[in-house]
N, C-alpha and C positions, 0 to 999 in steps of 0.2 A: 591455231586450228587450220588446216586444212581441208579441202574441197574438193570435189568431183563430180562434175556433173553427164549424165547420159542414160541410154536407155537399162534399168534395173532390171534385171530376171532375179526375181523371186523366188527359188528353187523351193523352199518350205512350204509356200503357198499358191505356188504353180499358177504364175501371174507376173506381166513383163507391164511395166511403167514409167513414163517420163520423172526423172529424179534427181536428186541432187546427196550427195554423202557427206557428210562432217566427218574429220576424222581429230582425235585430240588423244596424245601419249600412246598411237599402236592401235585404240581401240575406235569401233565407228558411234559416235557419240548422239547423231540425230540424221533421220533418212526424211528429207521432203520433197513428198509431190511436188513439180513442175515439170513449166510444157518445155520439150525439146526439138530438136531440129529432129525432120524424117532419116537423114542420113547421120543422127549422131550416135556412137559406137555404145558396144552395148557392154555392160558391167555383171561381170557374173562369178559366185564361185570360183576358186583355184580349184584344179583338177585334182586330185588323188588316184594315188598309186594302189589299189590295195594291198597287194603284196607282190614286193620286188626283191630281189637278192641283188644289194648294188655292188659284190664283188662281180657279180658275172654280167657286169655292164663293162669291166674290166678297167676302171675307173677308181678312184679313190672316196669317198665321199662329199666331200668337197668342190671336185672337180664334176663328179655325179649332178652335186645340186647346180652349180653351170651353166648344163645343161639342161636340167629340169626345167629351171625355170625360163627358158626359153620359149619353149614350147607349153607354157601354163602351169605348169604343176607349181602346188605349194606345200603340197605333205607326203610324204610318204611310209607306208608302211612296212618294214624290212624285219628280214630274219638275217644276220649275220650267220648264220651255221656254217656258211661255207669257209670262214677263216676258221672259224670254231673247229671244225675236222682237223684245221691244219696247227694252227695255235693255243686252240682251247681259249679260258677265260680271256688271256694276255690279249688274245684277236679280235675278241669282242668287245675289250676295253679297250683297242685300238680304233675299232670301228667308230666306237662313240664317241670319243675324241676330235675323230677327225667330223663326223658329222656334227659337232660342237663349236667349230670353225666356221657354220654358216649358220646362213637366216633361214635357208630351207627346213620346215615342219618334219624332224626324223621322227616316228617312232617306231622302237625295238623290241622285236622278240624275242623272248629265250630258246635259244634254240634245242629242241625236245628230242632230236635223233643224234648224238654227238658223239659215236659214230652212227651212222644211219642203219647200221645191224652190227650184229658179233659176229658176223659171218667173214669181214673184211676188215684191213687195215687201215688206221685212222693215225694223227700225228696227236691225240689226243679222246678226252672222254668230258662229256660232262652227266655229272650224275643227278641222282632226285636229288641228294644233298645239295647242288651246287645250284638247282632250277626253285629248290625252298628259298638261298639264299639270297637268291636275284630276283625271283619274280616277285616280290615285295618292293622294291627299287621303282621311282617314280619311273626311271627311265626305259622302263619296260611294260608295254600294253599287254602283256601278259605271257603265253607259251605259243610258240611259233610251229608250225607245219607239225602236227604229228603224224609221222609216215609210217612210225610200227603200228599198223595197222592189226598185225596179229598179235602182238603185245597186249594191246587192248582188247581183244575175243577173247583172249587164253588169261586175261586176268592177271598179268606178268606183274609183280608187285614193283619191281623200278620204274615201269610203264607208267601203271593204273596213277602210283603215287606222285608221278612229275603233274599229271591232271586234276590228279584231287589238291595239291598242291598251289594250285594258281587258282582254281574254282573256290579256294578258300580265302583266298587274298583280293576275288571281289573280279578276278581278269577272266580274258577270254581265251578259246583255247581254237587254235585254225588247226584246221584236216589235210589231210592228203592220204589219200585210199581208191583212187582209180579201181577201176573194173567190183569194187566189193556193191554188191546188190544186197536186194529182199531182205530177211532177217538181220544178216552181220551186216548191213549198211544201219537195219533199227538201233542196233548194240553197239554200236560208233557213233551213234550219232548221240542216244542216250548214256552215253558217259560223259558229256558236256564236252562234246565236238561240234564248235558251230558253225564253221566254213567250209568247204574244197574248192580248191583252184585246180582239181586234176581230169574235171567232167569236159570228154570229145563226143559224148553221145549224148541228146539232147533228151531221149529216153530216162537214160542216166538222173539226167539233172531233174527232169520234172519229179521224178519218181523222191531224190534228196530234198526238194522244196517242199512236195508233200510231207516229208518226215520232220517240215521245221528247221533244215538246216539251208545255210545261203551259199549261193554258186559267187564265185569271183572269176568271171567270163574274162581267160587269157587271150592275147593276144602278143608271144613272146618273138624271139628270133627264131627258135627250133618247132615249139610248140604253137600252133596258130588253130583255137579254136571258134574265135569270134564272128565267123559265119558260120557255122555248125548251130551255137551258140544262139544267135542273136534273136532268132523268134519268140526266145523266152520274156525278148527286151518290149512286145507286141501285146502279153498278158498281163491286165493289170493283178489278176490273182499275186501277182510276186513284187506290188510294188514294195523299194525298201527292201524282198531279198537278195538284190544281184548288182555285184560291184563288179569293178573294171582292174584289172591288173594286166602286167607284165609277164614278171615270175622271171626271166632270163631276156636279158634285151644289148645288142651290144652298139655302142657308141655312134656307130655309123648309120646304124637306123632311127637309133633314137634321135638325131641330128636330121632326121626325115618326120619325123613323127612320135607321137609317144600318146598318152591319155587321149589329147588334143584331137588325132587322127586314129582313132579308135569310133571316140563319136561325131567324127563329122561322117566315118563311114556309116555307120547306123540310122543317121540324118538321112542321107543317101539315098540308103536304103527303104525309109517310108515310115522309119521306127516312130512312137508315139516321142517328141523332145520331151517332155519334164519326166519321163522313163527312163531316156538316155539318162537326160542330165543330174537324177536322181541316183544313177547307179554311177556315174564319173563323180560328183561330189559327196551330197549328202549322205547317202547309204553308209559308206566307209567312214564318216567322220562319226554320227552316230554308234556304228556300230562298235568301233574302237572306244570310243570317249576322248576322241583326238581335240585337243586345246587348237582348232581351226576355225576362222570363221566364217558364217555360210548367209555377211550380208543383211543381217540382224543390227538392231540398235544393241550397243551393249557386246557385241564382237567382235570379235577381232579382226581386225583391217583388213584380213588376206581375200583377195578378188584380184581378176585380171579385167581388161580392156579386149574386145575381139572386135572383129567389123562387121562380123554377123553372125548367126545362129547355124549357119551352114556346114560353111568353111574351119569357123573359129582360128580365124586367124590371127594370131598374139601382139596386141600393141603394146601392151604393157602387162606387170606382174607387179601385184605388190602384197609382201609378206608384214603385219606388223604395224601398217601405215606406211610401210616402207616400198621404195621403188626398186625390186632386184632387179626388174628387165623392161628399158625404155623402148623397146623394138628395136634396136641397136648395141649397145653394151649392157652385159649385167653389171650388177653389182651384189653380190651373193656372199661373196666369201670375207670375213671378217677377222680371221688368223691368216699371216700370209706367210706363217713361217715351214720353212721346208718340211716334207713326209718324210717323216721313218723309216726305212727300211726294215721287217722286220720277216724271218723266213722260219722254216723249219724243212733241210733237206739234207738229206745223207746217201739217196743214188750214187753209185759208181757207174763206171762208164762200161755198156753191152760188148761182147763181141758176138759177132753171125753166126757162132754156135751155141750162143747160149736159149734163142730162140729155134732152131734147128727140129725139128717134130718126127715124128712116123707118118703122124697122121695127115701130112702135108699131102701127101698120094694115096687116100680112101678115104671113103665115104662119110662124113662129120656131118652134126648136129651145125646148124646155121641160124645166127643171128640177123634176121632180114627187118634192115631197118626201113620208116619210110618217111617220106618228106612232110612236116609238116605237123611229126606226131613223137611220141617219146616212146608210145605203147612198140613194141614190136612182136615178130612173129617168128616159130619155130620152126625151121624148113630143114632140108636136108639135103647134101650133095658132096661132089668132089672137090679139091679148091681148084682154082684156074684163073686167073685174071681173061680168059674169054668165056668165064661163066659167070664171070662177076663175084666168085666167089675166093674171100682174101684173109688173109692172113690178118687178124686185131690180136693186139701184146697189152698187158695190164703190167705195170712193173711199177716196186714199192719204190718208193721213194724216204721213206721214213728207218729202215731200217736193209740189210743184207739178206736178199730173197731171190730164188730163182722166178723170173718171170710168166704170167700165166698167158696161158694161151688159146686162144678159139679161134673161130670164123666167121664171116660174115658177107653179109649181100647187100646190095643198095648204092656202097658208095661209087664204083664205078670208076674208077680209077682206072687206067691203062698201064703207066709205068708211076717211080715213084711213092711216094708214103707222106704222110701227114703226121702230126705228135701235138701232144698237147698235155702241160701239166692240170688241165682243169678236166677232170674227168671224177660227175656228182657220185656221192659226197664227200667220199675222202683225201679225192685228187692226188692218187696215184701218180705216173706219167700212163696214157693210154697211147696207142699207138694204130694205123691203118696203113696196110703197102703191097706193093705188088712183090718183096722180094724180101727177104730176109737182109740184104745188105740195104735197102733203102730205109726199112725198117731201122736198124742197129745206126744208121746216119743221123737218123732224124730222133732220134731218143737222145742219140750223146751229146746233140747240138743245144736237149734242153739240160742233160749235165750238166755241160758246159757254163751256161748261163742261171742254172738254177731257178728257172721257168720259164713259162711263155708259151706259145704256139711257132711251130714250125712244118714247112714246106720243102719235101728234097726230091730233087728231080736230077738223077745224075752228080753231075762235079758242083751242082748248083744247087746251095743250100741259105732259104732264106728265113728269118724268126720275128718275131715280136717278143721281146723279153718281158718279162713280169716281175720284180723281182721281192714286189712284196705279197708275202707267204707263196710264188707261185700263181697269185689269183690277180694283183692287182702292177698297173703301170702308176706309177707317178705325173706321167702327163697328161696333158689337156686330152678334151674327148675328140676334137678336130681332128690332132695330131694321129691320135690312138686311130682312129675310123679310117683314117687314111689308107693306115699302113694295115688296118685289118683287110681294107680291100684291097690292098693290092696281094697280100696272101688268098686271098678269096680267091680274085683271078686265076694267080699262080698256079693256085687246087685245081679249076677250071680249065687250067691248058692241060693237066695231067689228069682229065679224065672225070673227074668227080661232077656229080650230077646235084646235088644239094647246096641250096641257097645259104645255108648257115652249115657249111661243114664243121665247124669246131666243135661248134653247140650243140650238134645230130650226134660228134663224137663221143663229144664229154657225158652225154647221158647214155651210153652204153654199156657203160659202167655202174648203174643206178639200179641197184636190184629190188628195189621196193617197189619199180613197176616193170610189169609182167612184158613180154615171157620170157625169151632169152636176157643175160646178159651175161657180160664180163669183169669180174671182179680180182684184183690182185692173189685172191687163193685159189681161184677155178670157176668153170662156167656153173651159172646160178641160172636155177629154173622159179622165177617168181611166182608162177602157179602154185608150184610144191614149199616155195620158200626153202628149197635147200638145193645142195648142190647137185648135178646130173654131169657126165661121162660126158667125153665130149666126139666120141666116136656115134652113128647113127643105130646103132646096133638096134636100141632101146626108146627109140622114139616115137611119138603116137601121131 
């Protein structure tokens, strides 16, 4: 039997005490009062994720958890979808595999958009058949992000039935429906939709809570809502509905912060603590039915060590009874046998005329992205690199297609282009440049290597390769963040004005949220949910 002794936070019963922990086979067997030192470290819940996508940590899962647990976390909640566009079942069974390898707390969801519309091209499908099949499976908390949002208004029978489907099997079913209000927000929400992680308007969110559905307040690399957000963390009306996530977070941040530095900012800020700490642990573990423990006799071991309720700074983590992270090395990972490689790509390589336009010299419909959001805006102009206005390429990588084409504002670029096979949900190659030849550089260099992210600026052409499905590295997350920053820079000398250039990319591509986007068969108007010209002719 093992022991631990320090100050308890009680997140159930919102009450911190002098204590002592037994712990006997993983589980915590007997909790007693006793007195402690004023300076002894304080024992609290493991953090949760509530919903992460740990491809676009760009990570592996194993190497994911690593990191996690570094910085506190013990569980996390994921939707694979993203290999799933690219791999279908075989990715998702890849996923869990790999997240099998460790002691960190996965749980999976079915991913419910696979491809994320019929409007665009995916490297696969998964259908209600395939979401009957799975979401029965212990190792799925039930149906992940449902983004066809008008699937479900219009009553779409593949839609309605991936929902009734897991509603039947006893699981839960997470949202994603940005901008949908008043009624169609009731009629989403009463089809047994019980989350969204896509609320930037605090409006928004109060307005979903009154309907009984719970916010999971982001705080990603692209998407940063957690000050917009956080006054809701102020009202006890919502205790229990508002979890803490990610959603897209990459390596180099998460190596700065993650759960951990979500609520020490909220601390910070003056937030009520067993509100914070109720929305970083408890909430999500309840809400899920996650096998976590939250610190109970009779639960499961998993608690970290911090120095204070401030900071939460990570002395230790432990999953199980176990120690993954002494403040120094982890120890997480329990398979150490090499990753898979495993892709699906069939790109050939561009030439400068294949993207070549009319519309390159008149007036187009404009993708005007902004920092810090997913949502964007419909403007209209000439292109020009002294108007900020550029050249974005969607090009299939799955099969032989001419490239699609539009325009866009925001990133700011001078000379040069950016590319990147992660472009949500189907991950295309999408592409941003001031030329058509930087452009057609910086696509072939992800030919080439059959993914990654890349950076061309003249004779000088730099990448980060990915080469499994395109989405993920096989190396460490030190490694990866590294070298993600030093393309970050690279972006940065050629003009680009955004903290997370890749990430601002890859969702511009993403036509379940509004307005403009770019999708491998033509520019999509998420308002209309179909597709729009991409000349200004007919713009509002």
């Amino acid at each position: 039997m093992n022991t631990i002794r320090g100050q308890i936070v009680d997140v159930r019963n919102r009450r911190i005490f002098g204590g002592e922990i037994a712990i006997e086979g993983g589980t915590i067997v007997e909790i007693r009062e006793c007195e402690v030192g004023e300076d002894a470290p304080y024992i609290m819940p493991g953090f949760i994720d509530s919903h992460v996508h740990i491809e676009s940590t760009l990570m592996t899962p194993r190497n994911f958890a690593r990191m996690a647990v570094r910085r506190g976390t013990v569980a996390v909640v994921t939707d694979p979808h993203e290999i799933a566009n690219v791999m279908g079942r075989e990715g998702i069974e890849y996923m869990l595999k790999s997240a099998g390898s460790t002691r960190l707390k996965f749980s999976f969801g079915v991913p419910s958009c696979v491809p994320c519309t019929d409007f665009e091209t995916a490297g696969a499908r998964i259908t209600a058949d395939d979401v009957h099949e799975m979401v029965v499976r212990n190792e799925f908390y039930g149906l992940a992000e449902m983004m066809n949002f008008p699937g479900i208004l219009f009553g779409v029978d593949e839609v309605v039935n991936k929902v009734k489907y897991t509603l039947k099997a006893g699981k839960v079913v997470d949202g994603h429906a940005p901008g949908v209000t008043g009624e169609d927000a009731r009629r989403y929400i009463s089809a047994g939709i019980s989350t969204d992680h896509e609320m930037f308007d605090i409006g928004q969110a109060c307005e979903r809570l009154e309907m009984g559905m719970k916010i999971q307040i982001r705080e990603g690399s692209a998407a940063c809502n957690l000050d917009d957000l956080m006054p809701l963390l102020g009202d006890d009306r919502w205790r229990g509905m508002l979890m803490f996530c990610t959603d897209d977070k990459y390596p180099d941040e998460l190596d700065e912060g993650y759960i951990d530095e979500m609520t020490a900012r909220c601390i910070a800020k003056g937030m009520p603590l067993w509100n914070v700490l109720t929305a970083a642990t408890l909430a999500p573990a309840q809400h899920y039915g996650m096998n976590v423990g939250l610190l109970g006799k009779g639960d499961k071991a998993d608690f970290i060590v911090v120095r204070d309720l401030k900071g939460f700074d990570v002395m230790a983590t432990y999953i199980d009874g176990y120690c993954v992270y002494d403040g120094e090395k982890d120890d997480v990972v329990v398979d150490e046998n090499e990753e898979k490689i495993i892709n699906n790509f069939k790109a050939e390589e561009l030439r400068d005329e294949d993207i070549a336009a009319v519309s390159d010299h008149r007036e187009v419909k404009v993708i005007e992205a902004q920092e810090g959001q997913l949502y964007t805006h419909a403007g209209k102009g000439i292109p020009g690199v002294e108007r900020d206005i550029l050249k974005i390429v969607v090009y299939n990588r799955y099969k032989k297609a001419r490239p699609a084409i539009g325009y866009i504002k925001g990133f700011g670029l001078k000379r040069g282009a950016l590319a990147s096979t992660i472009a949500h949900d189907s991950h295309n190659i999408i592409a941003v440049g001031c030329s058509d030849r930087d452009i057609v550089k910086a696509v072939n260099r992800l030919v080439e290597t059959k993914g990654g992210f890349c950076v061309a600026d003249g004779d000088r052409v730099e990448d980060i390769a990915l080469p499994i499905a395109g989405l993920m590295s096989p190396l460490r997350g030190e490694e990866l963040g590294r070298r993600h920053n030093e393309l970050k820079a690279m972006a940065g000398e050629i003009g680009c004005k955004f903290k997370a250039p890749y990430m601002t990319l890859a969702f511009m591509a993403l036509p379940v949220i509004p307005e403009l986007k770019l999708i491998d068969t033509g520019l999509f108007d998420g308002r209309k949910f179909g597709f729009t010209d991409v000349m200004a002719s007919d713009i509002n």
